[in-house]
C-alpha positions as CSV (number, residue, x, y, z in Angstrom):
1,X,22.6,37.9,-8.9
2,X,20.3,36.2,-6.5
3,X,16.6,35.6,-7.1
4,X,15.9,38.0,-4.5
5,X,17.7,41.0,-6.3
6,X,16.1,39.8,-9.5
7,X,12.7,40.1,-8.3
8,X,13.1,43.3,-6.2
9,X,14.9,45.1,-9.4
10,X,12.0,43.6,-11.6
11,X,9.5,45.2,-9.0
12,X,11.5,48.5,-8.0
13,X,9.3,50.9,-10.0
14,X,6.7,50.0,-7.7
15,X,8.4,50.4,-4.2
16,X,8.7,53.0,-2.1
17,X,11.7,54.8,-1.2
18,X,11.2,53.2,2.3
19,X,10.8,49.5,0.6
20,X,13.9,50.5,-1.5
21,X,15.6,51.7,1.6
22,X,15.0,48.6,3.6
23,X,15.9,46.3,1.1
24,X,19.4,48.1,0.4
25,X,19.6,48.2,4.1
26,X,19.2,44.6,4.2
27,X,21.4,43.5,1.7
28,X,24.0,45.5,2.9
29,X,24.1,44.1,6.3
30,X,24.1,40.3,4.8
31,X,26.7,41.7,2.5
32,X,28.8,42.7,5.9
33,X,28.0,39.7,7.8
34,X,29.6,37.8,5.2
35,X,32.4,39.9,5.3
36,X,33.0,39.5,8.6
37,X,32.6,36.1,8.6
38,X,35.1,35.6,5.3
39,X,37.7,37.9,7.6
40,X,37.5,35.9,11.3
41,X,38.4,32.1,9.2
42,X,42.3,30.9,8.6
43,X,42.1,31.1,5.3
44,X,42.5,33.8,2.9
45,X,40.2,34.3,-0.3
46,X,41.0,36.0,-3.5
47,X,37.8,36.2,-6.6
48,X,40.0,36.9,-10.0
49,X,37.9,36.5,-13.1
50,X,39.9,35.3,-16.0
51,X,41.6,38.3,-17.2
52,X,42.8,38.9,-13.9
53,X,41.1,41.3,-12.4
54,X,40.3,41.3,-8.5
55,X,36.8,41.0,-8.0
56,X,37.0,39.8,-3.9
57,X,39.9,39.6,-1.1
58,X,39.8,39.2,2.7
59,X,41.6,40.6,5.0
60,X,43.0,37.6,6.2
61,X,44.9,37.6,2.4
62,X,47.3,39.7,4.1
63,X,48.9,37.4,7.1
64,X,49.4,34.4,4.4
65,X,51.2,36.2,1.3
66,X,53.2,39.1,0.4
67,X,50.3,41.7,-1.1
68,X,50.9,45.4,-1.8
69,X,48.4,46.8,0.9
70,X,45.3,48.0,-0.6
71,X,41.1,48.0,0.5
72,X,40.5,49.1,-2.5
73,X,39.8,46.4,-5.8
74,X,38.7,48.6,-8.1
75,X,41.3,48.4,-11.0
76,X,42.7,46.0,-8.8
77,X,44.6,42.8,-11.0
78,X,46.8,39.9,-9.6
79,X,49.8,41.3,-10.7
80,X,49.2,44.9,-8.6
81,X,48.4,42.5,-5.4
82,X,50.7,39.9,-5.1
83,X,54.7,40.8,-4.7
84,X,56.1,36.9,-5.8
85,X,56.1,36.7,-8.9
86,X,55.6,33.5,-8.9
87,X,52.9,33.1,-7.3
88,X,51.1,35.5,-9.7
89,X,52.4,33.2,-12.6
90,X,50.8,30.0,-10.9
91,X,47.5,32.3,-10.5
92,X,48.1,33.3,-14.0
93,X,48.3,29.8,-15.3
94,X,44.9,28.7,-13.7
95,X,43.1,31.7,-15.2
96,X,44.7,31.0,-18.5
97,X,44.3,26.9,-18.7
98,X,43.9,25.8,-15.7
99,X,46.3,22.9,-16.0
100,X,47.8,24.2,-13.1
101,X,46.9,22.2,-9.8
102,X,48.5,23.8,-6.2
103,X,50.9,26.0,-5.6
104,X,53.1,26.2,-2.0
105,X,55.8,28.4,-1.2
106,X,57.6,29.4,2.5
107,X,55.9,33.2,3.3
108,X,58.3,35.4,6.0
109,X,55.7,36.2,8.6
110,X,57.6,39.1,10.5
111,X,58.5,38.3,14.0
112,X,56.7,34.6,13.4
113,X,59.6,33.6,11.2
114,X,58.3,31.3,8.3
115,X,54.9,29.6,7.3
116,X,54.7,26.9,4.5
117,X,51.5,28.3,2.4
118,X,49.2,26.5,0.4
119,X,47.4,27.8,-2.4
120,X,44.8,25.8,-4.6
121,X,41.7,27.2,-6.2
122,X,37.9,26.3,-6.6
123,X,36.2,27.3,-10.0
124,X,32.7,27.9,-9.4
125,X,30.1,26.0,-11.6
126,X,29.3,27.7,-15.2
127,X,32.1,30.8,-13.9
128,X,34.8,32.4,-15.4
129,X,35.7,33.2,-11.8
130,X,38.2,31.6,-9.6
131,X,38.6,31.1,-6.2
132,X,42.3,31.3,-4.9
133,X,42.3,29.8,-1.2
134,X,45.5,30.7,1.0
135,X,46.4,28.1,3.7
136,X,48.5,27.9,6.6
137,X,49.8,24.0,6.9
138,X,53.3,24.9,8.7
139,X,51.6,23.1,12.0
140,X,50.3,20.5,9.8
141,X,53.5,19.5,7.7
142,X,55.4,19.4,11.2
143,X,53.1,17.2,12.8
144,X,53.1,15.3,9.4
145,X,56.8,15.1,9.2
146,X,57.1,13.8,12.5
147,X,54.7,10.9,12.2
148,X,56.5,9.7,8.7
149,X,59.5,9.7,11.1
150,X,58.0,7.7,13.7
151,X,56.5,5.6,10.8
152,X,60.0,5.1,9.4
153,X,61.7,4.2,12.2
154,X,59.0,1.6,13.6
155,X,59.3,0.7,9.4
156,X,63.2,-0.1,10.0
157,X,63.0,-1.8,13.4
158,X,60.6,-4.3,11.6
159,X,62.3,-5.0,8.7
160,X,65.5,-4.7,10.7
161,X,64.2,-8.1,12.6
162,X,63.4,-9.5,9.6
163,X,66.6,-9.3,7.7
164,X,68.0,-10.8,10.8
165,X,65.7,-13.6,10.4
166,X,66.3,-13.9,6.7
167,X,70.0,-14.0,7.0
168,X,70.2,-16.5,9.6
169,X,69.1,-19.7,7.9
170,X,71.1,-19.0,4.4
171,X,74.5,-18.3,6.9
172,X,73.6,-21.7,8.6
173,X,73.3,-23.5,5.2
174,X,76.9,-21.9,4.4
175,X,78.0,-22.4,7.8
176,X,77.2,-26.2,8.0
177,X,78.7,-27.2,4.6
178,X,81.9,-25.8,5.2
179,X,81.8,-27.7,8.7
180,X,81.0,-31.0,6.5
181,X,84.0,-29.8,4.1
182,X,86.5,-29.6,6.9
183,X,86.0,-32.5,8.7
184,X,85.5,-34.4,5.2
185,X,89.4,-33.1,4.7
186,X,90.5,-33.7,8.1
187,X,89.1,-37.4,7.1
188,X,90.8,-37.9,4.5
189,X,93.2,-34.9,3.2
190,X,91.4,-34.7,0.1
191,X,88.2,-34.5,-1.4
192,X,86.0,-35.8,-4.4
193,X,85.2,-33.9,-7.4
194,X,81.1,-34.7,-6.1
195,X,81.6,-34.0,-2.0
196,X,83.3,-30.4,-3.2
197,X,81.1,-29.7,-5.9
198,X,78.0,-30.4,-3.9
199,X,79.0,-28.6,-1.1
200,X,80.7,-25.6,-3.2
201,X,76.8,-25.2,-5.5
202,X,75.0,-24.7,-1.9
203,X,77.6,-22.3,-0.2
204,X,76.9,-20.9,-4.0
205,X,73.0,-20.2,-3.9
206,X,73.1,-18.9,-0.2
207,X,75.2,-16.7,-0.9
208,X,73.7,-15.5,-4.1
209,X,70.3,-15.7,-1.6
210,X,72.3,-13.3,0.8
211,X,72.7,-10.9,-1.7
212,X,69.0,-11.0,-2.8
213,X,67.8,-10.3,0.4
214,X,70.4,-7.5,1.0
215,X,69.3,-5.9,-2.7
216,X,65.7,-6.2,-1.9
217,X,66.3,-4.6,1.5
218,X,68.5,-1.6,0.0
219,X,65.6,-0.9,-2.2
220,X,63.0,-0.9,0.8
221,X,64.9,1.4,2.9
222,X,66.4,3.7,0.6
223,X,65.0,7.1,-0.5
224,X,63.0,6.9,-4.5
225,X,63.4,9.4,-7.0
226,X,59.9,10.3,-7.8
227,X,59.8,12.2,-11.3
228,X,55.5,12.8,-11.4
229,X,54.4,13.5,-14.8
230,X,50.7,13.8,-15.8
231,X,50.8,10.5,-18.0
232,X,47.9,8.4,-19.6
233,X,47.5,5.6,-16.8
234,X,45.8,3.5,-19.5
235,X,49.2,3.7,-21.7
236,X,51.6,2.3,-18.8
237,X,49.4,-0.4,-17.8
238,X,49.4,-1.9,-21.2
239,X,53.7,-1.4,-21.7
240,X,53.2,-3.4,-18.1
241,X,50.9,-5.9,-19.7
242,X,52.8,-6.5,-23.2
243,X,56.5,-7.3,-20.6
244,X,54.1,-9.8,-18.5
245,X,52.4,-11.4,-21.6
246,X,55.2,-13.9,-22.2
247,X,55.3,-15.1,-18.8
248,X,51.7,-15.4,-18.4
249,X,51.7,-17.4,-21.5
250,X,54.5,-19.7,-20.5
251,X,52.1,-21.0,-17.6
252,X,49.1,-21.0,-20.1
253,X,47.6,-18.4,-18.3
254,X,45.4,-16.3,-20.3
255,X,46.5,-12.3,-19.4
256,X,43.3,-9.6,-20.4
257,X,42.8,-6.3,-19.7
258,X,39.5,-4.3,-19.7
259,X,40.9,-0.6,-19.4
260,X,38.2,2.4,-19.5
261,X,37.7,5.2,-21.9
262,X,38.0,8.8,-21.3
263,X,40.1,8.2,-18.2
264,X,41.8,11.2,-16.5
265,X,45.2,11.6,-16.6
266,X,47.0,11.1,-13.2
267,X,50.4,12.7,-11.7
268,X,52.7,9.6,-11.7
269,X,55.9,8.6,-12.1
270,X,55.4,5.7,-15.5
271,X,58.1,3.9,-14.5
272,X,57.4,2.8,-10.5
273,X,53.7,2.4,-11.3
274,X,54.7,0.0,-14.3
275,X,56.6,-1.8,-12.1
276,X,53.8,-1.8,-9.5
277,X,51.8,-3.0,-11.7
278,X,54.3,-6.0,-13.3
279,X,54.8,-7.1,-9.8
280,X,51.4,-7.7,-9.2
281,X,50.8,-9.5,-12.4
282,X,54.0,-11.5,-12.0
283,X,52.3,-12.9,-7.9
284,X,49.6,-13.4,-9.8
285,X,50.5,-16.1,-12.3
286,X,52.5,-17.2,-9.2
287,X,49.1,-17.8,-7.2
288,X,47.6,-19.8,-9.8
289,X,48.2,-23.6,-9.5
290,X,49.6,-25.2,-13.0
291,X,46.5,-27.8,-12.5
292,X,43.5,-25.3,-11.9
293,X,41.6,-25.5,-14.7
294,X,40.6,-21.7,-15.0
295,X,43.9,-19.7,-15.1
296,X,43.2,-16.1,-15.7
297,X,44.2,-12.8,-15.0
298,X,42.3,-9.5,-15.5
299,X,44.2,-6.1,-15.5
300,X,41.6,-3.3,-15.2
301,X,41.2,0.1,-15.0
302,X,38.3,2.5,-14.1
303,X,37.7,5.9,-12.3
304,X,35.4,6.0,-9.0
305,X,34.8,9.5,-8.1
306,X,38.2,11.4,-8.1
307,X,40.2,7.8,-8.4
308,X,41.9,6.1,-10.7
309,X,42.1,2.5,-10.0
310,X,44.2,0.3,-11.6
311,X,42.7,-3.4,-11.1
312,X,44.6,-7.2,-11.0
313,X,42.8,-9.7,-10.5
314,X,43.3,-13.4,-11.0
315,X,41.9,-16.7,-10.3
316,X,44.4,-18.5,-8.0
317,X,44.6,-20.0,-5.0
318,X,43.5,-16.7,-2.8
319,X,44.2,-16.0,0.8
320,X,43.0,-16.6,4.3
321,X,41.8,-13.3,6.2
322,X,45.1,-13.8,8.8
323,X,47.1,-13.6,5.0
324,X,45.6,-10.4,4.4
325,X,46.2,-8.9,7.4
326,X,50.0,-9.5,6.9
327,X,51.0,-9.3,3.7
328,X,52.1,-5.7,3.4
329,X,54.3,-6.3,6.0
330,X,58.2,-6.5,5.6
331,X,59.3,-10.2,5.3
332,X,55.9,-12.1,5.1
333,X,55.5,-14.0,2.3
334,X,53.5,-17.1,1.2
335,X,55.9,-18.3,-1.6
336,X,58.8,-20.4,-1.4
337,X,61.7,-18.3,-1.9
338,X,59.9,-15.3,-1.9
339,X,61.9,-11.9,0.2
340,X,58.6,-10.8,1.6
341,X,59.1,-7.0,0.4
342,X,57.2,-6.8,-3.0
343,X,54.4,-6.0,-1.8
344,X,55.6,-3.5,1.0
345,X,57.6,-1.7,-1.7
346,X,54.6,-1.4,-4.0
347,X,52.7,0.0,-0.6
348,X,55.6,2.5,-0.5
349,X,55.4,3.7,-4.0
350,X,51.7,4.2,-4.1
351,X,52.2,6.4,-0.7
352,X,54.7,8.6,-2.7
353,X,51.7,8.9,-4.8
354,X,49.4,10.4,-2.4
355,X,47.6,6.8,-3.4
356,X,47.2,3.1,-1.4
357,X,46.8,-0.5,-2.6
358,X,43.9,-2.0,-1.4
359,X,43.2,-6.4,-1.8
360,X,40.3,-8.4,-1.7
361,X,40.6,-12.5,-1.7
362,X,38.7,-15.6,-1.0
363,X,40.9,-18.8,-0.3
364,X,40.5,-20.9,-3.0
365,X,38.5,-18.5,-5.7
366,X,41.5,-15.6,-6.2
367,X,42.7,-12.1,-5.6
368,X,42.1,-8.6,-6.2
369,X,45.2,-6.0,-6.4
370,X,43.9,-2.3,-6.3
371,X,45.8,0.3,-7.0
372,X,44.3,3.6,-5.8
373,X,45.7,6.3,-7.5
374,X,44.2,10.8,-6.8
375,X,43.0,12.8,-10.0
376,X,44.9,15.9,-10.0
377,X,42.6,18.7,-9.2
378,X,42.8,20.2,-12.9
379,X,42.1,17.0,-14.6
380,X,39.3,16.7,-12.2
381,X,37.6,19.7,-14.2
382,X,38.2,18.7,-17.2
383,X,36.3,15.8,-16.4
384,X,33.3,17.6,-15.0
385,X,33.6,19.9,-18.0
């Protein structure tokens, strides 16, 4: 009840029935204009309180789900309104726990053929009433569809020149030692035990390089199985920590974390963000010189705003701003023997995560790893509860 109503129901033995009048006049017309409004947007609007019952709808509701037809609410619940079931079980869920985060299913829209609809909710401050919002995005996933495709094919005509590059010098290595083996037989018919041996141990290792740079690339290009489960981020950065620690230790480098309390779950798979995570650690200890004489790495994690972000820093030799620039792209690396596509696959599982990795470095001070990773919307209020 607004402040208005309060004070004009506080006051109403003392008005006239003309006051009264023009005050249920007004309110009547703000109630239509809102109306009106609520029925001319593109999305449709149901008001349930939490035992189901239809307190609101507009008449846009109609064009984006499959509703028994009805103006009236009174007695009205979700399960009387809605004809897919479920899609009155996802509604249900919310009102009962809401653990439940979106909801999208394809709605038949008559001679329009299909629409992909979106559902999510809004819970008002201190209410027991939810706001279910309807939403059109069959334009939007098109358009969205189409870019990914364009993104993936401009993805593979890099990395396409790069593997090209990459095989090139390990298929010259093989190439010229079994040029210096032939004409080291046409020499002499025969060979030493130390000429063939040599030879045969570098043919060896670029061909065992070959077949890194081919597994590397499979797993660039190839489609992941994302299984997202709402898991305790905190948890699978330390199982990511604990497989590092040896390692780190190896290289006397001293591996910390500083991880945050009361951190909202997020919807992730555990096992790509572990390994995320690993592979960040393990360029890490790989940036820091064996001579500096601060080695440390910091794995952090803390929530900014409706973020979890999942921190490694270390103290090593850090990049130039033309390093930055590149290093999420397919093939550029800085190491020696490095493929180039750790940090582009990590860049790929954080986008399957709605997320991004961010960096920060200073050459010669270190580097900051960020990953960036959403709050589902129902661990969002739970927070704010």
């Amino acid at each position: 009840m607004s402040r208005f109503t309060e004070k004009a129901l506080s006051k109403i033995s003392k008005l006239s029935p003309e006051e009264i009048a023009r005050i249920l006049d007004s309110k009547t017309n703000e109630l239509a204009l809102r109306t009106e409004i609520l029925d001319s947007v593109e999305t449709g609007y149901v008001l349930a309180d939490k035992k189901g019952s239809v307190l609101y709808m507009n008449n846009v509701l109609y064009g984006l789900a499959d509703c028994f037809r009805t103006k009236n609410t009174n007695s009205l619940t979700v399960e009387r309104l809605f004809r897919d079931k479920e899609l009155v079980k996802f509604i249900k869920g919310v009102l009962k726990t809401g653990s439940e985060d979106e909801y999208e299913y394809v709605f038949e829209k008559g001679m329009y053929g299909k629409a992909d609809i979106r559902v999510y909710w809004i819970r008002p401050s201190q209410s027991d009433r939810y706001l279910f919002c309807f939403q059109d995005v069959t334009v939007f996933r098109k358009i969205r569809e189409e870019y990914l495709k364009n993104e993936s094919l401009a993805a593979m005509t890099t990395m396409a020149a790069g593997i090209a590059h990459e095989i090139k010098n390990p298929l010259a290595s093989i190439s010229i030692y079994l040029q210096i083996l032939q004409r080291k037989l046409g020499e002499n018919g025969m060979l030493t035990e130390e000429e063939a041996s040599k030879s045969l141990q570098v043919i060896s290792d670029e061909i065992e390089r070959l077949n890194s740079i081919t597994v590397d690339f499979l797993f660039a290009v190839k489609p992941m199985n994302v299984k997202p489960v709402l898991a305790d981020v905190n948890t699978v950065v330390m199982k990511a920590v604990d497989v590092a620690k040896p390692e780190a230790a190896q290289q006397n480098i001293k591996l910390s974390t500083d991880t945050a309390t009361s951190l909202p779950n997020a919807e992730i798979d555990p096992n790509l963000i572990e390994q995320s995570i690993l592979n960040l650690i393990r360029n890490a200890v790989q940036a820091i010189f064996p001579e500096s004489a601060e080695k440390e790495i910091k794995v952090s994690t803390r929530l900014e705003g409706d973020t979890v972000k999942i921190s490694v820093s270390d103290t090593g030799c850090g990049m130039t701003d033309e390093q930055m620039s590149k290093i999420f792209e397919p093939y550029y690396t800085t190491k020696a023997g490095g493929t180039g596509l750790g940090l582009t696959n990590i860049f790929k599982i954080m986008k399957l995560h709605n997320g991004s990795i961010t960096v920060s470095s200073e050459y010669g001070k270190g580097s900051e790893f960020t990953l960036n990773l959403p709050v589902p919307r129902s661990q969002r209020f739970r927070i704010q509860a």
